[in-house]
N, C-alpha and C positions, 0 to 999 in steps of 0.2 A: 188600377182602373177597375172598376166597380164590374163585376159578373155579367151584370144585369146590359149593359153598353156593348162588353164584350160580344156577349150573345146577338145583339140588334146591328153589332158590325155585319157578322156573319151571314146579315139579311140586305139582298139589296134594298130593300126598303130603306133601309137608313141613312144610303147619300140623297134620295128623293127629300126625307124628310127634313138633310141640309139644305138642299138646294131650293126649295120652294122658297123659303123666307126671304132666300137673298134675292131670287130671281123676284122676288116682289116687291122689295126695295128700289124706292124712286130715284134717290140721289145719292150720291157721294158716302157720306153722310150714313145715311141710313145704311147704306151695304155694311157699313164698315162694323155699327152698330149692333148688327144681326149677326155678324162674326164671332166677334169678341165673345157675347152672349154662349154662343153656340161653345166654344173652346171652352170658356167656363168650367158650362154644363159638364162636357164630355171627358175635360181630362183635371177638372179641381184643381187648381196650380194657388197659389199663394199671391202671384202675381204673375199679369201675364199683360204682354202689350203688342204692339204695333208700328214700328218704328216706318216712315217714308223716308226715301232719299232725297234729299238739297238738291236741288238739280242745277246751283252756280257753285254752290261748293263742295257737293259732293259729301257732304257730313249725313247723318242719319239723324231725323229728330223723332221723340215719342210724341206720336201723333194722336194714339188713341191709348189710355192704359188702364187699368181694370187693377181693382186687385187693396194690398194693402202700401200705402206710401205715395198713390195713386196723383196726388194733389204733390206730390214734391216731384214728381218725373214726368210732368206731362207739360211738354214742352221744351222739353232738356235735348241738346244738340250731343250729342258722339261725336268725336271728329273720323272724317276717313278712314277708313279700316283700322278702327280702333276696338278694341275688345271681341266679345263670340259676335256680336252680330255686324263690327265690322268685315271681319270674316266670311259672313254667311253671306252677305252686301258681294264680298267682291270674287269670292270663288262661286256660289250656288251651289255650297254644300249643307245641305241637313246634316246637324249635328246634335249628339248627344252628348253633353259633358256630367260626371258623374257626382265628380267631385271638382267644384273650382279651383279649390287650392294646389291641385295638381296639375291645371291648366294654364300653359306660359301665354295663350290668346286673352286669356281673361283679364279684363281690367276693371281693379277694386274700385277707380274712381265715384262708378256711380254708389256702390255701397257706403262708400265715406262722405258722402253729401248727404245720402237719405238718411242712414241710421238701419238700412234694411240687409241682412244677413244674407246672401246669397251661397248656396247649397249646392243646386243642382240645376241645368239647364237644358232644353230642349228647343231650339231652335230651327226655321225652316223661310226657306228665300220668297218670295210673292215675285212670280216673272211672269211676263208673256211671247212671245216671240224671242225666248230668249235673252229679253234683257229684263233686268234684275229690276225693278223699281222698290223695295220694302223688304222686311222681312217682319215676321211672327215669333215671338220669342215667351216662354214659359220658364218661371222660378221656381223652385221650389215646390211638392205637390203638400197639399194639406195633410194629407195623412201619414206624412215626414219617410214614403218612400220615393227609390229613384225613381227618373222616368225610364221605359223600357222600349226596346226597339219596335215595339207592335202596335207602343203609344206615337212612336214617330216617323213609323210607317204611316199609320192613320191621319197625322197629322198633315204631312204631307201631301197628301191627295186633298183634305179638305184647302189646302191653301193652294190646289190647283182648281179645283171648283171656287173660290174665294175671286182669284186672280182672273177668274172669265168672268165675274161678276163685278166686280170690281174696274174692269175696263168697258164691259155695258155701260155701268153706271156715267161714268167718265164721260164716253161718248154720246153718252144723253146729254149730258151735263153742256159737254165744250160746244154740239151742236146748237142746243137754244142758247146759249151764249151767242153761238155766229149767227142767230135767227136775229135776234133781238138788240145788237149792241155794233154800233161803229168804229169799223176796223181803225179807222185811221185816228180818231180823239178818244176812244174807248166810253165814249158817252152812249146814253142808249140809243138805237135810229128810231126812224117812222114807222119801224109797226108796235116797236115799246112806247112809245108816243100815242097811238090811235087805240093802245090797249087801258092807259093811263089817263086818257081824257075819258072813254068810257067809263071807266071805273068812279074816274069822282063827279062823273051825273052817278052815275048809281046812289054814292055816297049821299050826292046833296036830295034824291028822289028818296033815300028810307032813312034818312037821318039827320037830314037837314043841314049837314057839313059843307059851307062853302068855302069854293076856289076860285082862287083864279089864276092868269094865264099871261106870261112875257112872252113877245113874238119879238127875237131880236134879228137886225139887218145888219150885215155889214155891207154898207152903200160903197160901191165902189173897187170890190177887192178884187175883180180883173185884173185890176192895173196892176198889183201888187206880180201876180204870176207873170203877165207880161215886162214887168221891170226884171226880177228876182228870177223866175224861174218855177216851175210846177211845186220843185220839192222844194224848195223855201219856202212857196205859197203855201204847203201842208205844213212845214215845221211853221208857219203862223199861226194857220189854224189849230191847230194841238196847243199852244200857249195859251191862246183864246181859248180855249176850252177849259186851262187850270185854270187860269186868272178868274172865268165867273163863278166855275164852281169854288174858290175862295170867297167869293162876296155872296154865297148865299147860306142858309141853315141846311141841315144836315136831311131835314125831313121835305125837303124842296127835291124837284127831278128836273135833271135837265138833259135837254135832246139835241142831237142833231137830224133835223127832219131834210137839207137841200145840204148844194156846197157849200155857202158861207150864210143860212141861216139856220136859227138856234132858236128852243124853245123854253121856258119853265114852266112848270106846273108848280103853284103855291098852294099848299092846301092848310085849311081852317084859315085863309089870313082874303080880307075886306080889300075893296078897290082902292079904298084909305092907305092901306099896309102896305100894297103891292105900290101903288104910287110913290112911297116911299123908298121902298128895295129899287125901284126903277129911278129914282134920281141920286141913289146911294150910286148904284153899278155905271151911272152915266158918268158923273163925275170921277168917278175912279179911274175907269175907262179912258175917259178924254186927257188922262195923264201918262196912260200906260204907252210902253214902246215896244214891240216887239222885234224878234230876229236881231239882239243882238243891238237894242236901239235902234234900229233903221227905220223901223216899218211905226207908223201910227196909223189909227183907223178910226173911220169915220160911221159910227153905231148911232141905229133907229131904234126906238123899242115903243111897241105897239102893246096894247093893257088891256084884256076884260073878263070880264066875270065870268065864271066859265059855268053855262045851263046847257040845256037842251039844243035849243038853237044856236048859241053858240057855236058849238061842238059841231053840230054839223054843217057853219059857214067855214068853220077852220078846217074839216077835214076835208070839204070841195076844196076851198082855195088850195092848199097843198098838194093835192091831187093832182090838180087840172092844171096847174102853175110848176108845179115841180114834180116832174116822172121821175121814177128812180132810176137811176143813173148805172155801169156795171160799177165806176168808181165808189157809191155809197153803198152797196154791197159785200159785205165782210168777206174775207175768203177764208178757206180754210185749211190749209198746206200745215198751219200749225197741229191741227188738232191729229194730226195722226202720229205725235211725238208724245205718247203719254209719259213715258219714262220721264220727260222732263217738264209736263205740264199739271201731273196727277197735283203733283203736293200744292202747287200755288194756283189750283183751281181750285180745290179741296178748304185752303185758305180764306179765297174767294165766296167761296159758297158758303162757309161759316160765317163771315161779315155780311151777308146778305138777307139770311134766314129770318124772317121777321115772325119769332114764336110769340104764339100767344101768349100776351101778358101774363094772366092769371094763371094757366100751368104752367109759366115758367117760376113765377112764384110759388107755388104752392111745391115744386121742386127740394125746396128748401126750409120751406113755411110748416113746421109742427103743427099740427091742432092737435088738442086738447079733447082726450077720447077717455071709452072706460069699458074697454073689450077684453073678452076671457079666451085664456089661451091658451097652450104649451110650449115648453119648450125640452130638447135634448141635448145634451153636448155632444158636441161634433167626437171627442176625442178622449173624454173621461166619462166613466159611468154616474153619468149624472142627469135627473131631467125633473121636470114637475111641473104644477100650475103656475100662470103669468098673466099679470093684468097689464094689459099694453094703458099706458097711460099719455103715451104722447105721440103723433105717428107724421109722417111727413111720405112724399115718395121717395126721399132716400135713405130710409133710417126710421126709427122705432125705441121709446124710452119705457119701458118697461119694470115691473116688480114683480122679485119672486115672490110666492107665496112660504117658500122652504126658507127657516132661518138659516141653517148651514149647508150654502149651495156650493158647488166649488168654479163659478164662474171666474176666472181672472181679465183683467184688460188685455187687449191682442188674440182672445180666445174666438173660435169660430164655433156658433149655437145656430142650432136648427130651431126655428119658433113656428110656429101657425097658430092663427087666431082668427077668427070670425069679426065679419065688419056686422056694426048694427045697421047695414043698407034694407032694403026689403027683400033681396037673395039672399041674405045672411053668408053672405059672398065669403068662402073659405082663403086666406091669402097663406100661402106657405113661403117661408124665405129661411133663407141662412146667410146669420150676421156676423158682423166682425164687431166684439166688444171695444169701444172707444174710451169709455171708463166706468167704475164699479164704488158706489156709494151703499154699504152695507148688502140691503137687498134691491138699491132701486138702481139700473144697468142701462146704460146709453149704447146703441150699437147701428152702424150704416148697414144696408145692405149687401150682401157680398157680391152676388153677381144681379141683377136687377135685369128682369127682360125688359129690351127697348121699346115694346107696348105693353103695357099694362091697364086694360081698358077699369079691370073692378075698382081698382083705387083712384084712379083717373078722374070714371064716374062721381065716385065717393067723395073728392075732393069740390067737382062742379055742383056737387047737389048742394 
């Protein structure tokens, strides 16, 4: 570990300056991001990840992983106390191993799929109250020594600050989940509803995007409860819930605003289009059977273009017509089970996240630049001028200036070079060599901070 870190342990300063970034982080997501980052920085590993626990089966998957081989373990299942960090999962022991080949918990599995060497390890549990949800696991340091016990002391503590951050976030998370979403069909309720018809008057007031709007009824479904029974009446309604969200597109919303009525919001689509979605869903409807064949129902569905007025005849009628009930009111007995809700919230919130188009492309999207640089190698006395020729937010295609550099592939180079912004914004990174064509060298990012506003800008301008 670097002097310089050692020295900044020694300051309480230095948990403050952990813990702010995470304490700032909104979601799930983000905490986990500002972690990773953080371990990077502080202890330079080769590879380093983030494994959650399965909470039906108990296996451990790489959920977040950093590093080199990044893209072949991320998403890779462990089974149950299998290898160090099934280990670390089921006792809560922080472990050092020094050498793997002399460790009987070690399993070469994963190395025989990646193609990646594993050396030396340093792993440590993420729990709260005692129970284990994750663990934190480091390969290998860059600068091919072990890790030491002052490195996994250190460690430890941050993945005790991690793991109170990490269940804030959670508890944010599962809450406006139970604000916003019905317990019983897992559709959204009436205030994702009044939050969602707002939004697309917005849309259609600065951008002229129209919508419109299915008000669907089921006439009749009393009877269904007074035949059947309450919870049959709910296992109907849960079936009616998959079956329409089968019959619409993906960018459609649909609500449960009362007990047995239902909403869509259609957005960019004409009174023409929705006319049509509405005698598609009837007809399909008037064939469908639920509970097991028994039950058929008898649906209304009401149609309009969703403006100003609109919006606010729909949101009186619903109001005034249908008070919320404690029944349409989520509960939430669940959300104090993090151990077994973290990961398939987490899940949740990744399929949910609607990033913006253009930085998520430009993510990946090279442009085409002609910026002067340096660079140093990590590990050989080697350094010199570099024209970054191609640059992306993950990675960076560059030329030495030097004919005999000694860059090889899988090598780790420190670069910084100047953007031609009008800050002339200094960016410093250290790459992992991807491959090497004489003097002109392709390389990702090694550790990438989770905001990066100078390139970000750089990219929108």
């Amino acid at each position: 570990m670097d002097k310089e870190i050692i020295e900044r342990v020694k300051n309480a300063s230095f948990f403050l300056e952990i813990g702010k970034p995470l304490a700032k982080a909104k979601t799930i997501k983000d905490t986990l991001d500002v972690l990773m980052y953080q371990v990077g920085s502080i202890f330079q590993p080769m590879n380093w990840s983030l494994l959650l626990k399965d909470p039906k089966s108990g296996d451990m998957v790489f959920t977040v992983v950093v590093g080199a081989n990044k893209e072949k373990l991320q998403g890779v299942r462990i089974p149950k106390g299998e290898g160090i960090a099934g280990h670390i999962l089921n006792t809560g022991e922080s472990l050092i191993v020094e050498n793997v080949e002399e460790d009987k918990r070690f399993s070469i599995r994963i190395d025989e799929s990646t193609g990646f060497k594993t050396q030396s390890i340093i792993g440590v549990p993420l729990k709260t109250d005692d129970k284990i949800f994750g663990v934190i696991e480091l390969i290998n340091k860059l600068s091919g020594d072990n890790f030491t016990q002052f490195e996994l002391n250190l460690l430890t503590t941050i993945a005790e600050y991690a793991a109170i951050a990490i269940e804030r976030s959670y508890y944010n998370q599962a809450l406006k989940k139970i604000a916003l979403t019905d317990s019983l069909t897992g559709l959204k309720n009436r205030n994702s509803f009044e939050r969602a018809l707002n939004n697309r008057v917005e849309m259609l007031k600065r951008y002229g995007v129209i919508s419109s709007i299915l008000i669907i009824d089921i006439k009749g479904f009393k009877k269904v409860n007074e035949k059947y029974g309450h919870t049959s009446g709910d296992k109907v309604l849960r079936e009616f819930a998959a079956a329409l969200i089968s019959m619409l597109r993906v960018v459609d919303e649909t609500f449960r605003y009362s007990g047995d009525k239902f909403t869509v919001i259609m957005p960019q689509t004409s009174l023409d289009k929705a006319e049509q979605a509405k005698i598609r869903i009837l007809n399909k409807l008037s064939s469908e059977l639920f509970l097991d064949g028994k039950v058929s129902l008898n649906i209304t569905i009401g149609m309009r273009l969703i403006d100003e007025e609109t919006t606010k005849e729909i949101l009186d009628f619903v109001n005034k017509k249908n008070p919320l009930s404690p029944s349409s009111i989520a509960q939430d007995a669940d959300v104090e089970r993090m151990e077994s809700n973290l990961k398939p919230l987490l899940d949740e919130e990744a399929e949910k996240i609607e990033a913006d188009e253009l930085a998520e492309k430009n993510k990946t999207h090279y442009k085409d630049v002609m910026l002067a640089g340096d660079y140093t190698h990590f590990s050989k006395n080697d350094y010199g001028h570099i024209t970054v020729k191609k640059l992306s937010m993950k990675g960076v295609e560059f030329e030495t200036m030097r004919k005999q550099h000694k860059i090889d592939i899988y090598d780790i180079v420190d670069v910084t070079f100047n953007l031609d912004d009008n800050k002339r914004s200094l960016i410093k990174r250290r790459v992992r060599v991807d491959s090497v064509n004489d003097k002109t060298i392709e390389a990702e990012f090694y550790n990438p901070p989770p905001y990066d506003k100078n390139l970000w800008f750089y990219f929108m301008a």
